[in-house]
VOGU-3710 file (C-alpha; in Angstrom, 3 decimals, decimal comma):
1> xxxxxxxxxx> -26,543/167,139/94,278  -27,349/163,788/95,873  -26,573/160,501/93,844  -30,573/159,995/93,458  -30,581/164,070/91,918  -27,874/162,850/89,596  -28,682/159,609/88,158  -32,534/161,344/87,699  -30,780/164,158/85,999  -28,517/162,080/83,316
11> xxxxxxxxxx> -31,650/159,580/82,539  -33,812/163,393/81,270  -30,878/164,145/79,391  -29,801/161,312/78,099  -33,754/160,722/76,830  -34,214/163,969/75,173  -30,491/163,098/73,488  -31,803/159,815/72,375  -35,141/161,482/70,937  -32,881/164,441/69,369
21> xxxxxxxxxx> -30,816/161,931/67,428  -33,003/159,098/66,286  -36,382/160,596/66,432  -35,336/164,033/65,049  -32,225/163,116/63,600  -30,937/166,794/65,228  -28,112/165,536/67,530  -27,107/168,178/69,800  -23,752/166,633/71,144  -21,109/164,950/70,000
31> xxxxxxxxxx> -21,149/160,870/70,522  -18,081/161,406/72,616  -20,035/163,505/75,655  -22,604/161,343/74,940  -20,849/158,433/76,040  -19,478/159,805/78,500  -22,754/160,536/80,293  -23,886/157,134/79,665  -20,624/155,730/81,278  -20,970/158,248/84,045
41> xxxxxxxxxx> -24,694/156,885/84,664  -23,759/153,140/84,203  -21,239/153,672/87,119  -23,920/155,541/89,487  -26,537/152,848/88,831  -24,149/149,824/89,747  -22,773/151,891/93,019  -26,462/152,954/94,237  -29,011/149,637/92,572  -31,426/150,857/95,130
51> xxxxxxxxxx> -32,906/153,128/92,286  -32,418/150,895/89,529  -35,144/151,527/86,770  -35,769/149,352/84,120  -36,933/152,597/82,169  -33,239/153,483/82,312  -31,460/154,359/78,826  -28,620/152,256/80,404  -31,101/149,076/79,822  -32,353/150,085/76,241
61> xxxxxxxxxx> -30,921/150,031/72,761  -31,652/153,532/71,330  -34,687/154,048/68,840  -35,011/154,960/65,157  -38,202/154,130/64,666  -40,801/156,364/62,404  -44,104/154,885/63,269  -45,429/156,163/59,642  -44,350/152,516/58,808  -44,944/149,372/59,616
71> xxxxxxxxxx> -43,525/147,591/62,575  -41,355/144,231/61,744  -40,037/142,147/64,741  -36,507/141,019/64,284  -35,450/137,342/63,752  -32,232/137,981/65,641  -31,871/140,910/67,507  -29,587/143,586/66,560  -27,894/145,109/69,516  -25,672/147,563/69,645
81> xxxxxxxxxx> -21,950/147,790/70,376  -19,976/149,233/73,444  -17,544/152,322/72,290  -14,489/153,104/72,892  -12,227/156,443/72,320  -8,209/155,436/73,242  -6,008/152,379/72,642  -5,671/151,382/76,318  -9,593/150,461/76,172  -9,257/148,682/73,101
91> xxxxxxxxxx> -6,141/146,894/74,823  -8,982/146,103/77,873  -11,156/144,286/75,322  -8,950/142,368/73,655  -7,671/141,184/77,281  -11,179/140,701/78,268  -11,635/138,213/75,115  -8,364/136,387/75,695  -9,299/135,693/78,969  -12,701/134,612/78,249
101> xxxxxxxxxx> -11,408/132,408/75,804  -8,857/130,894/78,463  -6,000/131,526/76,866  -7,486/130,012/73,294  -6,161/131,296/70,033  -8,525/134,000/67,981  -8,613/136,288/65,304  -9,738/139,564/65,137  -11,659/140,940/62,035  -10,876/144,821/61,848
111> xxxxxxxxxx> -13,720/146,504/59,990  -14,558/149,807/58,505  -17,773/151,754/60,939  -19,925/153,162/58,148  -21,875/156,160/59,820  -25,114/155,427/58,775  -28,515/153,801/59,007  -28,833/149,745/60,292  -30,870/147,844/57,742  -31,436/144,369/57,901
121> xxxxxxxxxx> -32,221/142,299/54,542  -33,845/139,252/54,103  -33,116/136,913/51,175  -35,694/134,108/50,091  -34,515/131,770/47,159  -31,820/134,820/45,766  -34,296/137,592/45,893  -34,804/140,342/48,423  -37,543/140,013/50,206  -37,564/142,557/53,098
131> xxxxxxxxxx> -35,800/145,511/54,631  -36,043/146,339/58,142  -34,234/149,165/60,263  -32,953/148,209/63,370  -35,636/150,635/65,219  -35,304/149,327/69,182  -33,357/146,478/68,443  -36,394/144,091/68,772  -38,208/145,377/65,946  -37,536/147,870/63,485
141> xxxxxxxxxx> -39,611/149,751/60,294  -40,026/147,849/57,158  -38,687/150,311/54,258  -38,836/147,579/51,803  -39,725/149,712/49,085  -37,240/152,228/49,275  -34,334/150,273/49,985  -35,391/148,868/46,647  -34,226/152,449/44,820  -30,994/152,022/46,156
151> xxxxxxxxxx> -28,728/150,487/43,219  -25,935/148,821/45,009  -28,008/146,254/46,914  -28,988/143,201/44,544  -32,546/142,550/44,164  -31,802/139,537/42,785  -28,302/137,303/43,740  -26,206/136,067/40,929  -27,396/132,747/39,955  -24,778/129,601/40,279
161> xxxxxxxxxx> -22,853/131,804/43,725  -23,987/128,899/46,508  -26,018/131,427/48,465  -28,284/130,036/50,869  -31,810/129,106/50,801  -32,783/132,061/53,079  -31,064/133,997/55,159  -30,410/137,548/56,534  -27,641/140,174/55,806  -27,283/143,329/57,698
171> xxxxxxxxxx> -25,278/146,662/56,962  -25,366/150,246/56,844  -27,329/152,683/54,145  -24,876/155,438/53,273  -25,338/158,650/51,524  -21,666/159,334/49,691  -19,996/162,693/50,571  -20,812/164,141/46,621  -24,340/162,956/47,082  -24,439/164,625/50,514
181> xxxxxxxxxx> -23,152/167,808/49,627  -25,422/168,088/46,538  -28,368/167,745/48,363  -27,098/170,505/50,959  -26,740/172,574/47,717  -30,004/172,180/46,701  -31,559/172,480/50,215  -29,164/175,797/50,718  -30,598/177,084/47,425  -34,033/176,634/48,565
191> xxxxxxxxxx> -33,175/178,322/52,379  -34,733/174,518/54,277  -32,796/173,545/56,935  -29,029/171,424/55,844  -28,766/168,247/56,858  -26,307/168,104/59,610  -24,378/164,890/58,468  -24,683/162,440/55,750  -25,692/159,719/58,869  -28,615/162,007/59,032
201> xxxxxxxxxx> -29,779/162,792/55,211  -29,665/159,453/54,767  -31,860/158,181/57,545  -33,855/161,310/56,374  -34,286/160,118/52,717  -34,918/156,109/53,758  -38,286/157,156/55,546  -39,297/159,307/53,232  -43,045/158,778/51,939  -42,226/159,059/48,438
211> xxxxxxxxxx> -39,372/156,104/46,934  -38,984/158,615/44,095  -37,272/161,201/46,577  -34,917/157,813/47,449  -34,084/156,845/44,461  -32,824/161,019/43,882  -30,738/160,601/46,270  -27,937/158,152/45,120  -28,107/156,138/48,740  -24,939/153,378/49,204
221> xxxxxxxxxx> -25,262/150,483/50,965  -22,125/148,313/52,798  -22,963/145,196/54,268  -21,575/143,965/57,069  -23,255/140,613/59,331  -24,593/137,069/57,973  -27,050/135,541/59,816  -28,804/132,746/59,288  -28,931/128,593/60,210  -26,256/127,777/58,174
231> xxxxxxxxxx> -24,002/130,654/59,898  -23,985/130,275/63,030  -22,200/126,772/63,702  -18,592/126,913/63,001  -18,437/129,721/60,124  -16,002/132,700/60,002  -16,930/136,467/60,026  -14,053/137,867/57,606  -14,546/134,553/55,083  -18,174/134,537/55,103
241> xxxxxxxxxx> -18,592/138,486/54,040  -16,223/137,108/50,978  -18,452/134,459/50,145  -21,547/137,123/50,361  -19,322/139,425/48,106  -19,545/136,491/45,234  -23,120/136,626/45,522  -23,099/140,105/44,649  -22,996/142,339/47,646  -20,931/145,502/48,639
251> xxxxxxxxxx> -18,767/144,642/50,943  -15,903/146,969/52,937  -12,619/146,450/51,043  -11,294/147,665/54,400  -11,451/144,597/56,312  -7,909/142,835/58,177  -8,273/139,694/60,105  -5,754/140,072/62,979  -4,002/138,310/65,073  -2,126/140,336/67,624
261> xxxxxxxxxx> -3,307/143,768/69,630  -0,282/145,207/67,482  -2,036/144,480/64,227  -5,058/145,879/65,756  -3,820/149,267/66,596  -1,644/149,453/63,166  -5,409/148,780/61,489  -6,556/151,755/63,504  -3,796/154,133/63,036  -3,779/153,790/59,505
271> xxxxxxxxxx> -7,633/154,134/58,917  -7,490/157,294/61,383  -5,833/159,206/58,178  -6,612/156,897/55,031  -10,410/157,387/56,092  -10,467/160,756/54,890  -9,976/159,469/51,299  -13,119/157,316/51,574  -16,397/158,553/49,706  -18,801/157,491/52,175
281> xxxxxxxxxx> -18,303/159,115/56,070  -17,062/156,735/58,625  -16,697/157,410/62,488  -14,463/154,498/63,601  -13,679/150,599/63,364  -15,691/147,608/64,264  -13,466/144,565/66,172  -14,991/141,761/66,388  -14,538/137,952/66,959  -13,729/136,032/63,649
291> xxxxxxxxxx> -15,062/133,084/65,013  -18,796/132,169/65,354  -17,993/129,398/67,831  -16,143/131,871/69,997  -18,808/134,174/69,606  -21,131/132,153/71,001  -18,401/131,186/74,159  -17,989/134,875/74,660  -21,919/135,472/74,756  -23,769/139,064/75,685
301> xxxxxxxxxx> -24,431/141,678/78,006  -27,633/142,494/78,488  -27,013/145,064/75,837  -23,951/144,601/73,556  -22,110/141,550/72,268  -18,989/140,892/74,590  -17,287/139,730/71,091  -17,288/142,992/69,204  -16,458/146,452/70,378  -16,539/150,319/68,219
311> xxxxxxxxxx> -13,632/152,250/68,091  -14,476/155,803/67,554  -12,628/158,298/65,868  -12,661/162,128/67,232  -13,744/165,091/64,926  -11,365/165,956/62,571  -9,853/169,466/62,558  -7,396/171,408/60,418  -5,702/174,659/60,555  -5,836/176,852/56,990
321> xxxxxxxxxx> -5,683/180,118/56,034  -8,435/182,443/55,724  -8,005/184,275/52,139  -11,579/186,449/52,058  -15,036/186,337/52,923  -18,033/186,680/50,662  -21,666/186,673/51,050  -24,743/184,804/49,762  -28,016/185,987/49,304  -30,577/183,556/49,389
331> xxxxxxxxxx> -34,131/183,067/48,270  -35,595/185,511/51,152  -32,703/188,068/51,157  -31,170/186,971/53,689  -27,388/187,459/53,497  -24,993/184,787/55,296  -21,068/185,701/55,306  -19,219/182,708/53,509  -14,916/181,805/54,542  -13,188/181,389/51,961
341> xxxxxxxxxx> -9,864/179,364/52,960  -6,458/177,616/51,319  -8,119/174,157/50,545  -7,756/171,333/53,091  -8,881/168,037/53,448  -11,795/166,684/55,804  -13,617/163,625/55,837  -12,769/162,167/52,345  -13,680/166,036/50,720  -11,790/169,029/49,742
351> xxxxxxxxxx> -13,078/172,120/52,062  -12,123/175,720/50,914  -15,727/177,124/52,205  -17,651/177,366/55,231  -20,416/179,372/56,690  -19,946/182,131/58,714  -23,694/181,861/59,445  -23,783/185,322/60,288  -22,571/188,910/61,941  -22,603/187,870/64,845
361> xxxxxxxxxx> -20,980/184,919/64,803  -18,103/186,312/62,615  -17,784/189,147/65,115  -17,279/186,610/67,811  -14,587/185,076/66,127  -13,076/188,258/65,402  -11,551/187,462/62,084  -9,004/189,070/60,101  -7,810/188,683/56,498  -4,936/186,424/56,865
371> xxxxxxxxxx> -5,743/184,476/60,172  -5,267/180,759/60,050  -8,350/179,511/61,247  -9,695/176,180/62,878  -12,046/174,260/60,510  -14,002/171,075/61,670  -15,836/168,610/59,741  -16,955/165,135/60,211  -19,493/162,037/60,572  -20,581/164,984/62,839
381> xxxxxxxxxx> -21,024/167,908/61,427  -20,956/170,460/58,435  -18,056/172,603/57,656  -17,760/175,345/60,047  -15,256/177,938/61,642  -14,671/176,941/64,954  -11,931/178,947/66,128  -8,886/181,467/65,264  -4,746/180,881/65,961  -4,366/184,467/67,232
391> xxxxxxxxxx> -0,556/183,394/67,788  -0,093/183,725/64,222  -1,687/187,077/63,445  0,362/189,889/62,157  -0,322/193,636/62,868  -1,247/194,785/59,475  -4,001/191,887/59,132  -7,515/193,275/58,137  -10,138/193,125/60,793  -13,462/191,540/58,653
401> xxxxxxxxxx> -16,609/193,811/58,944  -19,834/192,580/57,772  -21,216/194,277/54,702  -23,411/197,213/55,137  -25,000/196,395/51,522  -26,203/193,669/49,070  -23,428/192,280/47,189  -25,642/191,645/44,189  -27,813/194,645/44,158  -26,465/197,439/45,938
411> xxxxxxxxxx> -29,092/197,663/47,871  -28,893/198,774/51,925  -29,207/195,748/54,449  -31,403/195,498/57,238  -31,646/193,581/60,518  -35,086/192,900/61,922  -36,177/192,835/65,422  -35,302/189,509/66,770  -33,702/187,905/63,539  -29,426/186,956/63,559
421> xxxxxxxxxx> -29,112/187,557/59,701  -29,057/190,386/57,599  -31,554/190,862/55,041  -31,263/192,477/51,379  -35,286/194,701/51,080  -35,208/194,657/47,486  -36,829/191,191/47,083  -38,637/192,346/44,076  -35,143/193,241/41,945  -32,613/191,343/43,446
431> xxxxxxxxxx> -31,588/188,695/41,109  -30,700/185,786/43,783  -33,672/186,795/45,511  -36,020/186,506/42,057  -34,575/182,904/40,992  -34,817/181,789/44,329  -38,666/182,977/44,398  -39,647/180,951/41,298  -37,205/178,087/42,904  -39,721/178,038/46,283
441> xxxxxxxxxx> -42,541/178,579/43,469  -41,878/175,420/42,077  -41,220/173,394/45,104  -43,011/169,877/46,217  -44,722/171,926/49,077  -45,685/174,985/46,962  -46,951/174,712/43,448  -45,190/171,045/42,587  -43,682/171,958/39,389  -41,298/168,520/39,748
451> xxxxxxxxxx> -40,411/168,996/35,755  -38,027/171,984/36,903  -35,175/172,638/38,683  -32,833/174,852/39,981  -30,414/174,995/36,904  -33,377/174,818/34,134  -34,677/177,683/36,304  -31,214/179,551/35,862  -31,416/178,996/32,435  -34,232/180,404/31,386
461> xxxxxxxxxx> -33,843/183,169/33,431  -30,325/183,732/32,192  -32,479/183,669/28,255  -34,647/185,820/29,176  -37,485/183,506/29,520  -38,891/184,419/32,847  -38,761/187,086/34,862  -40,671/186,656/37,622  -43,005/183,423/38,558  -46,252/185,138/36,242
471> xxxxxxxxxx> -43,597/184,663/33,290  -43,798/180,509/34,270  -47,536/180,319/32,469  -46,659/182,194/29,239  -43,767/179,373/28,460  -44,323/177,775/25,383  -42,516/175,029/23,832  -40,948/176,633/21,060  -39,395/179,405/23,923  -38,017/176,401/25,337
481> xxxxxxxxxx> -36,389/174,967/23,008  -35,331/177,458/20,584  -33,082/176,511/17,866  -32,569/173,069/20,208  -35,120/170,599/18,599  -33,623/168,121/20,812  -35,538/169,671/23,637  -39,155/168,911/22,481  -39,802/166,393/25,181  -38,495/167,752/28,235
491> xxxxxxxxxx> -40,196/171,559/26,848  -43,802/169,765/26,581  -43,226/168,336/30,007  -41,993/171,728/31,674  -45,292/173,030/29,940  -47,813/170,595/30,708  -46,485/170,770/34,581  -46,881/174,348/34,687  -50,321/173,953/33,048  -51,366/171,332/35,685
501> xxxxxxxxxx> -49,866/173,610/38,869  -53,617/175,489/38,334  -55,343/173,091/40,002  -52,870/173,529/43,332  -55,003/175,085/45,644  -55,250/178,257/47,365  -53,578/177,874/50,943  -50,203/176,330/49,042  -50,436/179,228/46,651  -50,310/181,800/49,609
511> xxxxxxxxxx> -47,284/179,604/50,466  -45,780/179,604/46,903  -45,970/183,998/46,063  -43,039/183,636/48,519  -44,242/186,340/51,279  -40,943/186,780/53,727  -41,560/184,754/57,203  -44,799/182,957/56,259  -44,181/179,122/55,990  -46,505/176,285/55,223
521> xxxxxxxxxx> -48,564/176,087/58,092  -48,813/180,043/58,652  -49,794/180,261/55,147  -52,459/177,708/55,877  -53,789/179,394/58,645  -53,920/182,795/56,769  -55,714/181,435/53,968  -58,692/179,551/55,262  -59,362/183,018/57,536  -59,316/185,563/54,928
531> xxxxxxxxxx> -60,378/183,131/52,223  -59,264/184,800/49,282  -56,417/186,761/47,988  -58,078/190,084/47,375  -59,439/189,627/51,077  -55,602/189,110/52,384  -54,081/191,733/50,248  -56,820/194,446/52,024  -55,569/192,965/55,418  -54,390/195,253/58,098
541> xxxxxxxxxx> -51,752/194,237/60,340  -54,583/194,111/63,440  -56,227/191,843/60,922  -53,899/189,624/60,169  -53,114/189,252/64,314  -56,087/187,867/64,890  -54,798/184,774/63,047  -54,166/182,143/65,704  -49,772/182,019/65,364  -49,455/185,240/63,398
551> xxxxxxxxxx> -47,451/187,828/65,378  -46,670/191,255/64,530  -43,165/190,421/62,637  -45,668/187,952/59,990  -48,426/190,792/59,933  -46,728/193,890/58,644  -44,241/191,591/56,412  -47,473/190,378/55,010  -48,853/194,039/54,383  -45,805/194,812/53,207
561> xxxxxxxxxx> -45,566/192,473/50,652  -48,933/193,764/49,220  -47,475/197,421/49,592  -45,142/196,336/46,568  -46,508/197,585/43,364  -44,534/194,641/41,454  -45,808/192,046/44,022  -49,273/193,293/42,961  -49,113/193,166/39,695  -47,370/189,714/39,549
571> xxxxxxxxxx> -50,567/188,612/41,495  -52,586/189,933/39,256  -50,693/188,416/35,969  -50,864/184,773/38,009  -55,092/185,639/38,789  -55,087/185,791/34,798  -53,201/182,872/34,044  -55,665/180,553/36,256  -54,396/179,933/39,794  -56,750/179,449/42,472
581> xxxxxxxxxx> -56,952/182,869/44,233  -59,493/181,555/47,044  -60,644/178,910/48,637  -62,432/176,610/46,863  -66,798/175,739/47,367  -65,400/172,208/47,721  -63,223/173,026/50,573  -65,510/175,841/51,987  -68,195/172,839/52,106  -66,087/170,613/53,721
591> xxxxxxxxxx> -64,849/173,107/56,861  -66,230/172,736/60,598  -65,296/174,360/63,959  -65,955/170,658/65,048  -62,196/170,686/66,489  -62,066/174,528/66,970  -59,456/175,388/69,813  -58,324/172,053/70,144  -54,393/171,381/70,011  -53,977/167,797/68,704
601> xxxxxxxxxx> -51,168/165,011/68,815  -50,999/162,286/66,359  -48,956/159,429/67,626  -48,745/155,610/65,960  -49,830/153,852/62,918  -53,454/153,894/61,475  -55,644/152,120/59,516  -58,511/154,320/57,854  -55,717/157,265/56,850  -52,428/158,231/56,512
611> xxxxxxxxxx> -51,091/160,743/59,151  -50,881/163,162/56,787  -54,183/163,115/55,865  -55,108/163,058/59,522  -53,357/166,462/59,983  -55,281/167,957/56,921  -58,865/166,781/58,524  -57,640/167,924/62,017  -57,113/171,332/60,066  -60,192/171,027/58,193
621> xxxxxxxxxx> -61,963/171,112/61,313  -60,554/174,100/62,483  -57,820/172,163/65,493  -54,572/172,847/65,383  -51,929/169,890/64,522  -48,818/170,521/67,420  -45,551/168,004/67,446  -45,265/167,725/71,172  -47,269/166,957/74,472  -47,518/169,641/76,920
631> xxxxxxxxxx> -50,275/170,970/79,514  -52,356/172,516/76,209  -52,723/169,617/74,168  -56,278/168,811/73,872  -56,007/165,207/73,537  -54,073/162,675/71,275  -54,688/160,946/68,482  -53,710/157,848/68,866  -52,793/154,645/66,595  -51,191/151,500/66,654
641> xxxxxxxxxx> -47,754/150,864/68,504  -48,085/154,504/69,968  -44,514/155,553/71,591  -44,160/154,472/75,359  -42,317/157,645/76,257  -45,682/160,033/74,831  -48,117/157,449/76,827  -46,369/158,198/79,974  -46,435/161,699/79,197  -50,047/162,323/78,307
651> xxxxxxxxxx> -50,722/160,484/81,664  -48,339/162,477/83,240  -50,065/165,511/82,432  -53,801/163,953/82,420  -53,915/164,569/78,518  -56,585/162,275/76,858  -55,717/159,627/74,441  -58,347/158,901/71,330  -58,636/156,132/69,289  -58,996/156,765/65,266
661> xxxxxxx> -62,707/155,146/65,857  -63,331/157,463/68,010  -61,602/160,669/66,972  -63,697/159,864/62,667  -66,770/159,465/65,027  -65,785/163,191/66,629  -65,554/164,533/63,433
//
């Protein structure tokens, strides 16, 4: 490969990394080889500046930015910091700092690195004004509103403290390990997709639409940066976060100012282990410059401060023994193997459980009873398995074969055609698989029943109380409650948001009976081509293929569903009760083919409607709504501050790009 090949090469991957962990917040390799292909291009580019490119990740600050909000410029920018793995580097910038301060006396502040999302707040007259992520480092999203759910940063200073006039603080948002793990539980429980790291749910939860979901959440906040006119002259980073701790901030109780590289590393080595005893994740320590002045003296790259630098810490791992392993079945009968280990700690929790995920990745690790096993968990990732000490295995050790039936119902498991996990068939009499039905019933997606939950579902079902999701409309309040008059108020809620799920309509009831493999958008398209439900439970499977993105795995789980004698009836108890079981004259009314065939981007900010609402009139039109730009995309829909990257694309590939005038004059 020639030096052009390879510098092209690490600039694709190094993109698509960049989009995979702030656009999708899915990182797909650790920070470490991340790095390490950055450093690897940084070298190629200074060696060969013939192909310099100013479209280089080397020259950008990586983006966050969710373009469902509005864009905010920064005052100051906020830049991001050079990494380093090993203590000789760390020696390298403290060398590079005494020498750029000729031989001047300095202090180092040592400071915690919270793994989470940038936010910059501005303070007018004691009050918060604004919240900004640090997006591109130029400008960022204003989440304002959301930030404002989050209990630990002051909405208002405390009066008499000194603070400033105005100025601007900047930090992390956090979500704590117990909060973290909690809403993995629930998410588990419901079978959507686990948040990778808390770094992740967090940034997750402060763009979500709905500040109610944020305030659920329990979000932290440290704070870690001043900035502001009266800052930046001859003030102090470690005594100025004090001060802003007296105004009533959270600030890191984990901060050293030192003076010697041996204080540094002793700061290091003793977070490296004390970390795990935190309740919020960290991934390493912050050095930078106490002083302002010197700060200044030391100046920038034309990325990163030279006066600060990251230390990262590597993924923890621990060796424990493996004492069984059990099995889960979820909402949609799927079964997923569970390790059960001697307790050990990682990342300030207690771990004594990981996924197995399924057979065959248990089969690949070829586990036995007994084994000690490797177990990793960190800023990174969830708690997983990673590997066996076959050194210490004894003869009479238990090989671990997956189950050839369902732990909760006895029923015989089955593998489809193309699926990893194992699946329990008796979805109509399994009890996980009946609680976690009337769970997805429930759901903000499906029938938006927000006055229950998982445990009030468990509850009643436990009582007697329901059955099966038909049982949901014959509640009354004095079933509720019982003997429990206490319960009057939260029973006449739980009723009344049942009573109001009648209006949902029909496409997110299809989603809600809880038909195996057919998601949102499937159950979308299935119900505004058959129209009704007595329409889609005559279906064929030949009829249900003609729906554009239903294959032959959807079609006959689909029939099959129907095939179920108890599936039938419940749909039959729920027609009774009210639901919508077609679509309605309203939305019939309101359909065109205006967009039929058409595969449509939406990209930016806009003015006349929410994106959301611009996917449901795409669909109302009969186009399709895709996430990405390829050769089949019809055109784009395009707002404000559309992303560079998808401009050059569309070009790229000659796709058209249509303004929101344009596209409501379409339509």
């Amino acid at each position: 490969m020639t030096p052009r090949e390879e510098i092209e090469q690490l600039r694709k991957e190094l993109e698509q990394h960049n989009y995979n962990y702030y656009v999708l917040n899915q990182p797909t390799i650790s920070d470490f080889d991340f790095d390490q292909m950055m450093y690897r291009l940084q070298d190629l580019e200074m060696f060969y500046p013939q192909f310099a490119d100013s479209n280089s990740p080397t020259q950008r600050v990586g983006s966050d930015l969710n373009q469902s909000f509005k864009t905010v410029a920064h005052k100051y920018p906020m830049l991001s910091l050079s990494n380093t793995y090993n203590e000789q580097e760390v020696r390298d910038f403290y060398n590079r700092v005494k020498e750029g301060l000729e031989g001047e006396d300095f202090e180092i502040c040592a400071e915690m690195k919270y793994d989470g999302l940038s936010i910059s707040l501005t303070y007018i007259d004691g009050e918060l004004v604004q919240a900004v992520t640090r997006g591109d480092g130029v400008k960022g999203d204003d989440v304002t509103a959301n930030v404002r759910t989050i209990r630990s940063i002051p909405l208002k200073l405390r009066e008499g403290s000194g603070y400033p006039r105005e100025f601007e603080i900047r930090g992390e948002i956090l979500m704590p390990w117990t909060s973290f793990e909690k809403l993995n539980e629930e998410r588990a429980r419901r079978e959507e997709p686990l948040f990778a790291n808390p770094r992740n749910a967090a940034s997750g939860t402060l763009k979500s639409q709905n500040s109610k979901v944020v305030a659920q959440r329990g979000l932290d906040a440290y704070l870690y940066y001043l900035l502001g006119d009266e800052f930046q002259a001859d003030g102090y980073q470690y005594e100025n976060l004090q001060e802003a701790a007296s105004w009533g901030f959270k600030i890191s109780q984990g901060m050293r100012k030192c003076r010697t590289i041996d204080e540094v590393l002793d700061f290091i080595d003793y977070w490296d282990k004390e970390r795990k005893n935190l309740p919020v994740a960290t991934d390493g320590i912050v050095l930078k410059v106490n002083s302002f002045r010197q700060q200044r003296h030391l100046g920038y790259t034309s990325k990163s401060p030279r006066w600060a630098i990251a230390y990262k810490f590597k993924a923890e791992r621990a060796c424990t023994r493996l004492n069984e392993v059990t099995y889960q079945v979820g909402r949609t009968g799927a079964v997923t193997p569970v390790a059960n280990m001697d307790p050990v700690q990682l990342a300030g929790t207690v771990v004594k459980r990981a996924s197995l995920h399924n057979a065959d990745v248990m089969n690949d690790l070829d586990l036995h009873i007994g084994d000690m096993v490797y177990v990793e968990k960190g800023g990174e990732i969830i708690p997983k398995v990673v590997g066996v000490d076959k050194n210490q295995r004894t003869p009479d050790m238990q090989k671990v074969e997956f189950i050839k039936t369902c732990p909760e119902c006895g029923a015989n498991l089955v593998r489809y055609e193309g699926e990893a996990a194992h699946y329990c068939p008796n979805d109509s009499s399994c009890p996980p698989q009946i609680k976690g039905r009337i769970e997805h019933f429930i759901s903000r997606k499906a029938m938006n029943i927000d006055s229950l939950g998982a445990e009030t579902i468990d509850d009643y079902y436990q009582r007697g109380l329901i059955h099966d999701i038909s049982d949901l409309y014959t509640l009354t309040v004095s079933d509720i409650c019982g003997t429990n008059k206490n319960r009057v108020k939260s029973a006449q809620k739980v009723v009344e948001g049942v009573k109001s799920s009648l209006n949902v309509p029909f496409e997110r009831v299809v989603f809600a009976i809880g038909i195996r493999f057919v998601g949102e958008t499937t159950a979308k398209l299935i119900a505004r081509h058959f129209q009704s439900m007595d329409a889609l439970r005559h279906a064929t499977v030949l009829d249900l293929m003609e729906v554009d993105g239903v294959g032959q795995v959807i079609a006959e789980s689909v029939v099959k569903f129907f095939q179920d004698d108890k599936n039938v009836e419940i749909i039959g108890k729920l027609t009774a009760h009210g639901l919508q079981m077609s679509v309605s004259e309203e939305q019939k009314s309101n359909q065109t083919d205006r967009l039929s065939g058409k595969s449509i981007v939406i990209s930016g900010v806009f003015q006349k409607h929410s994106r959301d609402e611009y996917k449901a009139i795409i669909e109302q039109n009969g186009g399709k709504n895709v996430g990405s730009i390829s050769k089949k995309t019809s055109f784009i829909l395009a707002g404000e501050n559309m992303g560079p990257s998808k401009l050059e694309k569309a070009q790229s590939l000659g796709v058209s790009i249509v303004s929101e005038e344009e596209f409501l004059k379409m339509i």
